[in-house]
PDB file as gemmi writes it, atoms N, CA and C in Angstrom:
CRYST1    1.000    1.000    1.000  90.00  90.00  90.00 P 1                      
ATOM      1  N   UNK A   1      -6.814   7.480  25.322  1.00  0.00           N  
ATOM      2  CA  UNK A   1      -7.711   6.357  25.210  1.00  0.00           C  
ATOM      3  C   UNK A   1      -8.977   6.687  25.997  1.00  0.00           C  
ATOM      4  N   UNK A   2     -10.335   6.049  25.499  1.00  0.00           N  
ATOM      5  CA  UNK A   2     -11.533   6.265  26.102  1.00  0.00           C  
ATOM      6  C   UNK A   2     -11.726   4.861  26.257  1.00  0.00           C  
ATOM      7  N   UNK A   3     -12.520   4.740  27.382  1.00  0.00           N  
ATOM      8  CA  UNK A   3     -13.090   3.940  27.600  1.00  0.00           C  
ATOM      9  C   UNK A   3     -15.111   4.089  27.769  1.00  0.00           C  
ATOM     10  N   UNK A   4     -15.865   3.345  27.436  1.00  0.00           N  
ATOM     11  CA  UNK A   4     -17.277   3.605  27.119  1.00  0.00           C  
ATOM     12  C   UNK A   4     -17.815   2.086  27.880  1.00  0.00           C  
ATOM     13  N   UNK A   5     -18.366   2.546  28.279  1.00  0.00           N  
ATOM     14  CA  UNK A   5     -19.197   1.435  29.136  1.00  0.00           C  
ATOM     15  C   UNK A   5     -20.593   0.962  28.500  1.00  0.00           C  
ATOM     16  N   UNK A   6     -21.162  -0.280  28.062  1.00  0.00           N  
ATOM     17  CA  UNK A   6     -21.984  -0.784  27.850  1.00  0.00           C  
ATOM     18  C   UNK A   6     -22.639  -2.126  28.326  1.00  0.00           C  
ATOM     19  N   UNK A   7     -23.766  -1.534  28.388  1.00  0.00           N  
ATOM     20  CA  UNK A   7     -24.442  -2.953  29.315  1.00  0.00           C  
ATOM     21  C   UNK A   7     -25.413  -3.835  28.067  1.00  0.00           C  
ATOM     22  N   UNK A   8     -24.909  -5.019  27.674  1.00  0.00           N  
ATOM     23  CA  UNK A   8     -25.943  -5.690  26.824  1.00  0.00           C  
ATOM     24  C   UNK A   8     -27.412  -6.497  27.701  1.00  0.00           C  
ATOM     25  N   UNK A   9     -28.289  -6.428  26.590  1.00  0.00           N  
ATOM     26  CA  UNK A   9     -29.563  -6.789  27.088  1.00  0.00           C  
ATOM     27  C   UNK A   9     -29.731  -7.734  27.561  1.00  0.00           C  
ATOM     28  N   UNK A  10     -31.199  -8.460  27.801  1.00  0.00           N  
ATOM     29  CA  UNK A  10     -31.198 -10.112  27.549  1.00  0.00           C  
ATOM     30  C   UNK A  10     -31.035 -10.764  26.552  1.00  0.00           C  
ATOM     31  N   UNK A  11     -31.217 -10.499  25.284  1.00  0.00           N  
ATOM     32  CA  UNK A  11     -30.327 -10.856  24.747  1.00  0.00           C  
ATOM     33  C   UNK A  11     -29.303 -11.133  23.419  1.00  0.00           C  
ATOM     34  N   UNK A  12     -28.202 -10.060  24.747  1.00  0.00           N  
ATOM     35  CA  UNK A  12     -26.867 -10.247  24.642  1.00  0.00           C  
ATOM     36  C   UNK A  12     -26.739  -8.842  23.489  1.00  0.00           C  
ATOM     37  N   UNK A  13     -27.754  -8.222  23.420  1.00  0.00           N  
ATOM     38  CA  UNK A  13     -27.362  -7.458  22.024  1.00  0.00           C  
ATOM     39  C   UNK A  13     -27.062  -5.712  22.875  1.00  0.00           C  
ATOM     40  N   UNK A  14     -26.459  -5.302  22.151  1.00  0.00           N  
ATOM     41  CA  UNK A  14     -25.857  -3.598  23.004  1.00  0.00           C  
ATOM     42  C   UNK A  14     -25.638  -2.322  21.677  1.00  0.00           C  
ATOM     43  N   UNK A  15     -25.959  -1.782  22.090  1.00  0.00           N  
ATOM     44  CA  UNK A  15     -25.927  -0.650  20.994  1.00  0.00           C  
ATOM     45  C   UNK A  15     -24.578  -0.092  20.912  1.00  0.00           C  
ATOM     46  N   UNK A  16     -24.164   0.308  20.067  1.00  0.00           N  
ATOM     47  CA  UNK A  16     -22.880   0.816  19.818  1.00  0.00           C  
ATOM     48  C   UNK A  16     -22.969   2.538  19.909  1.00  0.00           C  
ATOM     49  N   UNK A  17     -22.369   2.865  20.838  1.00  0.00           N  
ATOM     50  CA  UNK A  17     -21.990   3.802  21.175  1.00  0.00           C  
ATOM     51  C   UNK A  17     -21.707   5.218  20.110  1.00  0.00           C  
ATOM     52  N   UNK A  18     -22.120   6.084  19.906  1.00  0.00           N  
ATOM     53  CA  UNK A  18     -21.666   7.138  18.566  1.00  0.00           C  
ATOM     54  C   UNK A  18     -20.311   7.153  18.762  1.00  0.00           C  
ATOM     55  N   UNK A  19     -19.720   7.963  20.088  1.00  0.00           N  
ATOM     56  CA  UNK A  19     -18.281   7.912  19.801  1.00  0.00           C  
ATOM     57  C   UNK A  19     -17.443   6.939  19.322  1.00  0.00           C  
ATOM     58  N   UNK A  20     -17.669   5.600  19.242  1.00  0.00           N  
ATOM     59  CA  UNK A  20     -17.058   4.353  18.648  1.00  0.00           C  
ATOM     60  C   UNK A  20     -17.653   4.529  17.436  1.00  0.00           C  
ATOM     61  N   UNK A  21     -18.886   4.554  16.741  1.00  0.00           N  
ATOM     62  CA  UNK A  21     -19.387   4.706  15.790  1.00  0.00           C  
ATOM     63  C   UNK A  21     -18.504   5.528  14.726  1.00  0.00           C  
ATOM     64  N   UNK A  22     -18.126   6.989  15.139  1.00  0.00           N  
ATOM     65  CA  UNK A  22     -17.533   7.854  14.812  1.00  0.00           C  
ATOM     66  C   UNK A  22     -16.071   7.649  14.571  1.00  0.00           C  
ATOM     67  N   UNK A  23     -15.637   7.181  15.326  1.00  0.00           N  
ATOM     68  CA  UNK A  23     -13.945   6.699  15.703  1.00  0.00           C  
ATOM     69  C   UNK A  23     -13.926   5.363  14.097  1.00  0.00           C  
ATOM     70  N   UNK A  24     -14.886   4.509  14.046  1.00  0.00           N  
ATOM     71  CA  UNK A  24     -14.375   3.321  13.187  1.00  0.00           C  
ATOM     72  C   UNK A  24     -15.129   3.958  11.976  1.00  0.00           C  
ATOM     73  N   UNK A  25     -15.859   5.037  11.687  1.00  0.00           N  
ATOM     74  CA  UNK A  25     -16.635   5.238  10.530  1.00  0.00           C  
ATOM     75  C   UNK A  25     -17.919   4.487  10.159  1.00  0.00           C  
ATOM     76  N   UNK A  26     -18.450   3.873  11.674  1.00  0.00           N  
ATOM     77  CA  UNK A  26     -19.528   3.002  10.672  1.00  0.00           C  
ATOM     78  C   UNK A  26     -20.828   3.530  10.367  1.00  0.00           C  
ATOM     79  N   UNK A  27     -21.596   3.361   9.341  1.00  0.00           N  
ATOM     80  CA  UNK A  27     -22.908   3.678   8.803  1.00  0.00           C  
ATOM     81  C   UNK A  27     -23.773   2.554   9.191  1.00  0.00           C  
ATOM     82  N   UNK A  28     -25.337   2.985   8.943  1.00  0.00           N  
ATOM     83  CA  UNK A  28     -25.997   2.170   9.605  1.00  0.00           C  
ATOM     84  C   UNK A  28     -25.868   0.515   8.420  1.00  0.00           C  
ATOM     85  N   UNK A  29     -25.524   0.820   7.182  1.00  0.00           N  
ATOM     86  CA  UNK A  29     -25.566  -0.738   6.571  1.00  0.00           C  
ATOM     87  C   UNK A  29     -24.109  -1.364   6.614  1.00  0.00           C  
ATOM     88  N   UNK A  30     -23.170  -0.922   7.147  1.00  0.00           N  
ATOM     89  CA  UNK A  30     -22.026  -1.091   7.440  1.00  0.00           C  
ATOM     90  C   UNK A  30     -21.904  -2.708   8.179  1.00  0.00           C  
ATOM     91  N   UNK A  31     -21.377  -3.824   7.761  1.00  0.00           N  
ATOM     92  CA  UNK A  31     -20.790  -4.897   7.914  1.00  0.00           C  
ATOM     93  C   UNK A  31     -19.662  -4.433   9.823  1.00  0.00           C  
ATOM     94  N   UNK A  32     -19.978  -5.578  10.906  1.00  0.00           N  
ATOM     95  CA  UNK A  32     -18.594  -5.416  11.348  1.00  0.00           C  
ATOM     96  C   UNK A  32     -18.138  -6.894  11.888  1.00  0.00           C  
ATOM     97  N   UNK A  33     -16.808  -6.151  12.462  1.00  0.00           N  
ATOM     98  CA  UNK A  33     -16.139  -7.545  12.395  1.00  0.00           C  
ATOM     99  C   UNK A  33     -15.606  -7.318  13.816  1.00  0.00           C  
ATOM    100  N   UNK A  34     -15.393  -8.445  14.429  1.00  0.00           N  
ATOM    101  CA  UNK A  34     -14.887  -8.648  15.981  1.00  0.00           C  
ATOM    102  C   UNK A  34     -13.883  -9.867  15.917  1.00  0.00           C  
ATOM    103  N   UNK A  35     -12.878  -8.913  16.458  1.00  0.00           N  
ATOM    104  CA  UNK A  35     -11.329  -9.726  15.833  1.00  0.00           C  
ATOM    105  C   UNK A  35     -10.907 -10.283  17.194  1.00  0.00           C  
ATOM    106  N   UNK A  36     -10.920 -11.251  18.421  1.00  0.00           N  
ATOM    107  CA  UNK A  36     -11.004 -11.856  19.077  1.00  0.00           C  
ATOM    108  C   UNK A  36      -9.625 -11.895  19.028  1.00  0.00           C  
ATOM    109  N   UNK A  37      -8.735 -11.324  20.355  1.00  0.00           N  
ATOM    110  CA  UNK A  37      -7.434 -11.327  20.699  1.00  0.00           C  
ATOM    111  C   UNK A  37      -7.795 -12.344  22.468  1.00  0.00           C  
ATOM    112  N   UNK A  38      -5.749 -12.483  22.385  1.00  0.00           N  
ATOM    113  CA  UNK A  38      -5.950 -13.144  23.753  1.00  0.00           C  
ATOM    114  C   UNK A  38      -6.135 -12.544  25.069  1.00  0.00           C  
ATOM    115  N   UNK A  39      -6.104 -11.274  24.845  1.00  0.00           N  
ATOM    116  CA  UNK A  39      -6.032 -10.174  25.855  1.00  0.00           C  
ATOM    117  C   UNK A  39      -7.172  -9.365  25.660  1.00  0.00           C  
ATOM    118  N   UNK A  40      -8.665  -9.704  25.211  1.00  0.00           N  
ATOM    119  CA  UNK A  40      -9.711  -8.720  24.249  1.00  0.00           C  
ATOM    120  C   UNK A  40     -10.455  -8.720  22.978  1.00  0.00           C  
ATOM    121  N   UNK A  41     -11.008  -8.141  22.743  1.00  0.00           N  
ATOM    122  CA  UNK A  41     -12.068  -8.118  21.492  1.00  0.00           C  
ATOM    123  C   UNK A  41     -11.758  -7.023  20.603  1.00  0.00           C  
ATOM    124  N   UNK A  42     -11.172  -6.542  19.670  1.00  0.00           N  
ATOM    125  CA  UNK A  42     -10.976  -5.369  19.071  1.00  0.00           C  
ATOM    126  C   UNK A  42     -12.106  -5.280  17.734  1.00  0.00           C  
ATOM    127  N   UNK A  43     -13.217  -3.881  17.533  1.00  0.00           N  
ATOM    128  CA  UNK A  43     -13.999  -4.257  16.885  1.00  0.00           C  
ATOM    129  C   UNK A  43     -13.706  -3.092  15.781  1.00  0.00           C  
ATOM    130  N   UNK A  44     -14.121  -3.720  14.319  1.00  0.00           N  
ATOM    131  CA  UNK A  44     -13.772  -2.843  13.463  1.00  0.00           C  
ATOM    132  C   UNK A  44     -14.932  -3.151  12.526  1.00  0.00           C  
ATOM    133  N   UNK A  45     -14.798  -1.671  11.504  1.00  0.00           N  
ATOM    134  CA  UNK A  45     -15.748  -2.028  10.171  1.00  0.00           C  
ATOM    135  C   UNK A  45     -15.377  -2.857   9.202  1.00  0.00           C  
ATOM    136  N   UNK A  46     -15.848  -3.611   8.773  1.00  0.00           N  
ATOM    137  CA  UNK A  46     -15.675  -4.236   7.472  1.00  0.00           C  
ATOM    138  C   UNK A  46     -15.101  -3.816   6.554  1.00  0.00           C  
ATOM    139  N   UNK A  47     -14.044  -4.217   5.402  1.00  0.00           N  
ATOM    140  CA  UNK A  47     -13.652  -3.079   4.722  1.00  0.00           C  
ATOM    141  C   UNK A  47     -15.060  -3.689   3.526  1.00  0.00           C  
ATOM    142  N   UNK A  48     -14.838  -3.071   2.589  1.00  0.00           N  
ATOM    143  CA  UNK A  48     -15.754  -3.314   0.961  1.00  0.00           C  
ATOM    144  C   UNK A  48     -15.037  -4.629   0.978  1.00  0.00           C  
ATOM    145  N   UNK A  49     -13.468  -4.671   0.772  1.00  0.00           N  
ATOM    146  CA  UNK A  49     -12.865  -5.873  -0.196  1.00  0.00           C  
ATOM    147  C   UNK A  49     -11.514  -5.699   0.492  1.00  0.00           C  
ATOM    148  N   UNK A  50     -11.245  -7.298   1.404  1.00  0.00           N  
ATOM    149  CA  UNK A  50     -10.336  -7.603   2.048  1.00  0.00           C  
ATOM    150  C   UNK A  50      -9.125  -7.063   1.526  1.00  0.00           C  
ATOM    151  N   UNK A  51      -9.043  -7.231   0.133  1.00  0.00           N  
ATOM    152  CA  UNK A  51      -8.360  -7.665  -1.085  1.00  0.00           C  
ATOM    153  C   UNK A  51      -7.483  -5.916  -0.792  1.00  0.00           C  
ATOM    154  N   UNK A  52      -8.446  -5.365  -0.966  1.00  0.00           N  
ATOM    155  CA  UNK A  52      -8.327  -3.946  -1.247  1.00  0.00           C  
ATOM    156  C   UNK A  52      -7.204  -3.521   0.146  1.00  0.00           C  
ATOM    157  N   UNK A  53      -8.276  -3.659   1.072  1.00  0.00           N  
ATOM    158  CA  UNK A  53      -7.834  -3.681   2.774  1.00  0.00           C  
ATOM    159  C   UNK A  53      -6.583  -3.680   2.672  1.00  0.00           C  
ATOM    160  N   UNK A  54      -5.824  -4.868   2.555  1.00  0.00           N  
ATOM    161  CA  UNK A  54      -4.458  -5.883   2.997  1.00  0.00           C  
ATOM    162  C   UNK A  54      -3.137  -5.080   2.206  1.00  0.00           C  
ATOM    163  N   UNK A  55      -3.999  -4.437   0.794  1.00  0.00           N  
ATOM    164  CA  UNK A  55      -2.607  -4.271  -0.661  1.00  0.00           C  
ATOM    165  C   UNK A  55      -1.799  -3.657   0.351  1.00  0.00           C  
ATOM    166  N   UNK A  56      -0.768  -3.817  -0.070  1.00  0.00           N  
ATOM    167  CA  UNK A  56       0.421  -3.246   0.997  1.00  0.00           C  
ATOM    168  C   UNK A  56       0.928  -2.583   2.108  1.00  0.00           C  
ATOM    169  N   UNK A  57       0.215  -4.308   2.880  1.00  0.00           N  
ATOM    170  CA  UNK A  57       0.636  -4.606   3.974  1.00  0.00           C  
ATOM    171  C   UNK A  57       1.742  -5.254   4.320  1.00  0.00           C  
ATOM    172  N   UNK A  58       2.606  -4.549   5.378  1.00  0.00           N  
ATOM    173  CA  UNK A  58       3.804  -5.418   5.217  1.00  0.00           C  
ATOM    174  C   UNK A  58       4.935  -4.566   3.895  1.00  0.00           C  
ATOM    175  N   UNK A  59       4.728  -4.094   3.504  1.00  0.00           N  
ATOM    176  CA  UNK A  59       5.611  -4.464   1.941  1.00  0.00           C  
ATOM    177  C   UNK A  59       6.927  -3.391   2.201  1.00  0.00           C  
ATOM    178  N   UNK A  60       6.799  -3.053   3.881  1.00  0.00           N  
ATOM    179  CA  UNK A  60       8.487  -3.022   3.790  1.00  0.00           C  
ATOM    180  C   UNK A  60       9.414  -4.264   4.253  1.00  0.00           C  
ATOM    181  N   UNK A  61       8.588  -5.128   4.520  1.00  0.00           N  
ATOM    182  CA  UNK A  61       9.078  -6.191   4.717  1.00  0.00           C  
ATOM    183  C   UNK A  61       9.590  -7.334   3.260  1.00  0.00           C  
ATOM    184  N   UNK A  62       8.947  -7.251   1.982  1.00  0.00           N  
ATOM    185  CA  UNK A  62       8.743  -7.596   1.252  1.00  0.00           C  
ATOM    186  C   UNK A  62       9.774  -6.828   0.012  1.00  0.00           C  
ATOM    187  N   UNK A  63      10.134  -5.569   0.034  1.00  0.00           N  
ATOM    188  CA  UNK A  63      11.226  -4.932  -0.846  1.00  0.00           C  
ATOM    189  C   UNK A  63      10.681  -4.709  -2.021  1.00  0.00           C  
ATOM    190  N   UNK A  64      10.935  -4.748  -2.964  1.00  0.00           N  
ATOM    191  CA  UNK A  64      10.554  -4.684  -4.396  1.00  0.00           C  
ATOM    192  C   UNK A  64      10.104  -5.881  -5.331  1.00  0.00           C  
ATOM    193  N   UNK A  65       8.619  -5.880  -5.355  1.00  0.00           N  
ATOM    194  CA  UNK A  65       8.221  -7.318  -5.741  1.00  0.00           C  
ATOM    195  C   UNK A  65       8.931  -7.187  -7.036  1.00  0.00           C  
ATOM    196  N   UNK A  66       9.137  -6.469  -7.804  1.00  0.00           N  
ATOM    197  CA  UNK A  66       9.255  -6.352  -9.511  1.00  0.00           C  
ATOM    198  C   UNK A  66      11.147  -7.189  -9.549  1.00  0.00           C  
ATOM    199  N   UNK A  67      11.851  -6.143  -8.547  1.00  0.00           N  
ATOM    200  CA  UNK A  67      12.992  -6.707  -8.389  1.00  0.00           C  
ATOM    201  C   UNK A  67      13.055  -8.703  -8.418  1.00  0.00           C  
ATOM    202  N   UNK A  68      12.446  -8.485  -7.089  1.00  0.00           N  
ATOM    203  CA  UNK A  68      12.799 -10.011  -6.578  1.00  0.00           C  
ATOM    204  C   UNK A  68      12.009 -11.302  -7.704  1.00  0.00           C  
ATOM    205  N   UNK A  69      11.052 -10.786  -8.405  1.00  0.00           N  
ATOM    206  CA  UNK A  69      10.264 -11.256  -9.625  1.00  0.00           C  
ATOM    207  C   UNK A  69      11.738 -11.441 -10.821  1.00  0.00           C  
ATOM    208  N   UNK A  70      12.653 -10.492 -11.054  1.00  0.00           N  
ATOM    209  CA  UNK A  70      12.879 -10.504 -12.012  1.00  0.00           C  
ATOM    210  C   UNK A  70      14.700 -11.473 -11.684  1.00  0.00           C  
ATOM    211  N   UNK A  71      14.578 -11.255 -10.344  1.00  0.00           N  
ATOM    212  CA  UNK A  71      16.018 -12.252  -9.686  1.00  0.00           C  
ATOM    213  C   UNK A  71      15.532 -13.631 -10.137  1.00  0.00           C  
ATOM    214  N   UNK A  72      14.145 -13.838  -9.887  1.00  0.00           N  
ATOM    215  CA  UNK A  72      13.963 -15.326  -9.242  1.00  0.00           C  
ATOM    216  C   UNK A  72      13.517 -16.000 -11.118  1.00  0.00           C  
ATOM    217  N   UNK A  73      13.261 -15.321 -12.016  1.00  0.00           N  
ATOM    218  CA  UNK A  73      12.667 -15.833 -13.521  1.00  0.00           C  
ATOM    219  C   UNK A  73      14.470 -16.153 -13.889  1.00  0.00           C  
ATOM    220  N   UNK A  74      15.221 -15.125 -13.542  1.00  0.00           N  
ATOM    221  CA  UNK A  74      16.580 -15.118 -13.886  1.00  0.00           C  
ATOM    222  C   UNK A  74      17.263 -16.462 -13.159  1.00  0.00           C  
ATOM    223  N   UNK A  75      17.480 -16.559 -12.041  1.00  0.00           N  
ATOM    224  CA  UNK A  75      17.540 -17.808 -11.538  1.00  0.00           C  
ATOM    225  C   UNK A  75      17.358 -19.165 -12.457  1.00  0.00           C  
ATOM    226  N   UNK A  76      16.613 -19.091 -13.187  1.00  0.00           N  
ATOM    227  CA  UNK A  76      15.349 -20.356 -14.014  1.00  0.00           C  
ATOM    228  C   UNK A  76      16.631 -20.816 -14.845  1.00  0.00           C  
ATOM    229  N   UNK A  77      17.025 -19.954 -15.612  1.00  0.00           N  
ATOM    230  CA  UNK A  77      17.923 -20.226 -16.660  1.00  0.00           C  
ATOM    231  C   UNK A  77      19.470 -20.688 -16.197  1.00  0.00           C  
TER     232      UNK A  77                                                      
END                                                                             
């Protein structure tokens, strides 16, 4: 782990560091996002499309959507 020290201006604005720059991939038209934990700030790039981001997340938790799709239509009858 690194730690990078930054001092923001008056105001409030701070340049982002290259090595963080580098580490999250961001470009200069790059969207970001500051995900506000209870212990911290964790900052990341934007993806294009949340949508995209999220697809299977979790989904060992979740098993076989096609399966459990085809239990639960079966169920109906």
């Amino acid at each position: 782990m690194e730690a990078i020290k930054v001092k923001p201006g008056p105001r409030y604005q701070a340049v982002i560091p290259k090595p963080v720059r580098d580490a999250i991939g961001l470009r200069p038209d790059d969207a970001i996002i500051y995900i506000i934990q209870e212990d911290g700030v964790v900052l990341r790039r934007c993806p294009a499309s949340f949508t995209e981001a999220m697809r299977g997340l979790h989904k060992e938790l979740w098993g076989d959507p096609d399966r459990w799709l085809e239990q639960e239509r079966d169920s109906w009858q």
